[in-house]
C-alpha positions in Angstrom: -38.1 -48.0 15.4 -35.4 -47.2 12.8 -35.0 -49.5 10.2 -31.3 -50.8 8.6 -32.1 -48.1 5.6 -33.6 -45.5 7.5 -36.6 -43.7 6.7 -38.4 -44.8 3.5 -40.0 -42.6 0.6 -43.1 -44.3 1.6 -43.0 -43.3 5.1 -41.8 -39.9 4.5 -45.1 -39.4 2.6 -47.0 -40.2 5.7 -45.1 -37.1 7.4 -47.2 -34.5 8.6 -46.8 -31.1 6.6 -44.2 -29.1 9.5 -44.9 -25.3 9.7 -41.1 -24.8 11.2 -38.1 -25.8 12.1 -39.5 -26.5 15.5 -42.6 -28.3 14.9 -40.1 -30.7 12.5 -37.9 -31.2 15.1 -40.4 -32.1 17.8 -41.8 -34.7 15.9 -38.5 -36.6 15.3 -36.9 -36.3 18.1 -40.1 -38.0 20.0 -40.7 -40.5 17.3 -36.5 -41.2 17.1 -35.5 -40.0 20.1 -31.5 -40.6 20.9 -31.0 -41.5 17.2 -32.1 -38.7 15.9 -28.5 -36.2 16.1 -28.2 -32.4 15.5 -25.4 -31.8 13.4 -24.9 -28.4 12.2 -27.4 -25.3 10.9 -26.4 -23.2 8.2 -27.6 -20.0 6.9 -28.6 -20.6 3.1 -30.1 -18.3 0.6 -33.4 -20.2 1.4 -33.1 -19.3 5.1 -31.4 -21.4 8.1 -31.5 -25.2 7.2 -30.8 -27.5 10.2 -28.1 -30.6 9.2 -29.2 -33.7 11.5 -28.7 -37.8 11.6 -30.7 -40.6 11.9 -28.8 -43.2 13.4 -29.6 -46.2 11.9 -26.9 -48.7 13.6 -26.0 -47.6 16.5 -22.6 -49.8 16.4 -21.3 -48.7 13.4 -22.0 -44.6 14.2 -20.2 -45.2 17.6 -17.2 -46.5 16.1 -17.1 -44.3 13.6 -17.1 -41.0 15.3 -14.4 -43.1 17.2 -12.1 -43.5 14.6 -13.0 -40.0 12.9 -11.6 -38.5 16.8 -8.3 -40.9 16.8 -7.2 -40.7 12.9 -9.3 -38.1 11.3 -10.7 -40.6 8.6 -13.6 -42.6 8.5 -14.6 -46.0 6.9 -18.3 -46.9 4.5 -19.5 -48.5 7.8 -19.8 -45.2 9.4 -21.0 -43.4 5.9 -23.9 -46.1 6.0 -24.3 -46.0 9.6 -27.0 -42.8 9.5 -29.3 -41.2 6.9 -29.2 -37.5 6.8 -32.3 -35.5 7.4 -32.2 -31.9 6.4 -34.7 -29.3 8.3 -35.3 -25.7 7.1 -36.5 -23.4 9.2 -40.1 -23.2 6.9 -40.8 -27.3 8.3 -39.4 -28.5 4.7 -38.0 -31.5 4.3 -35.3 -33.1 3.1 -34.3 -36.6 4.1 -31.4 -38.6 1.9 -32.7 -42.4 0.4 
């Protein structure tokens, strides 16, 4: 269950140490499932990091993307609507509080 603000310092704590990209993945995806979105992956000096979103209301993400696809802007409603969790290919972690 996702919370209004996402995943908490606290709780990111509790993570397991990932040993890739994969293992990370795995682990959100069944604990998150549908709200957890691939966005992008990048190639950075550090090695690929994986860009992904935890959608934490589901209302507010919809009609975001929405209005992103019709006018090419988007409101704080959909800025708030997700917390960004960053994945490197090493299992690091960084999630946005």
């Amino acid at each position: 269950m996702v919370g209004k603000q996402g995943i908490s310092k606290q709780e990111q704590a509790e993570f397991p140490v990932f040993k890739s990209h994969e293992e990370a993945f795995d682990y959100f995806e069944e604990k998150y499932g549908e709200k957890f979105v691939f966005e992008e992956s990048l190639d950075t000096s550090d090695g690929t990091c994986f860009y992904y979103r935890l959608i934490i209301d589901e209302e507010a993400y919809v009609k975001g993307i929405s209005d992103l696809n019709s006018t090419g802007y988007v409101g704080m409603e959909f800025m708030k609507s997700y917390q960004p969790v960053r994945i490197m290919k090493d299992g690091s972690l960084y999630i946005i509080h």
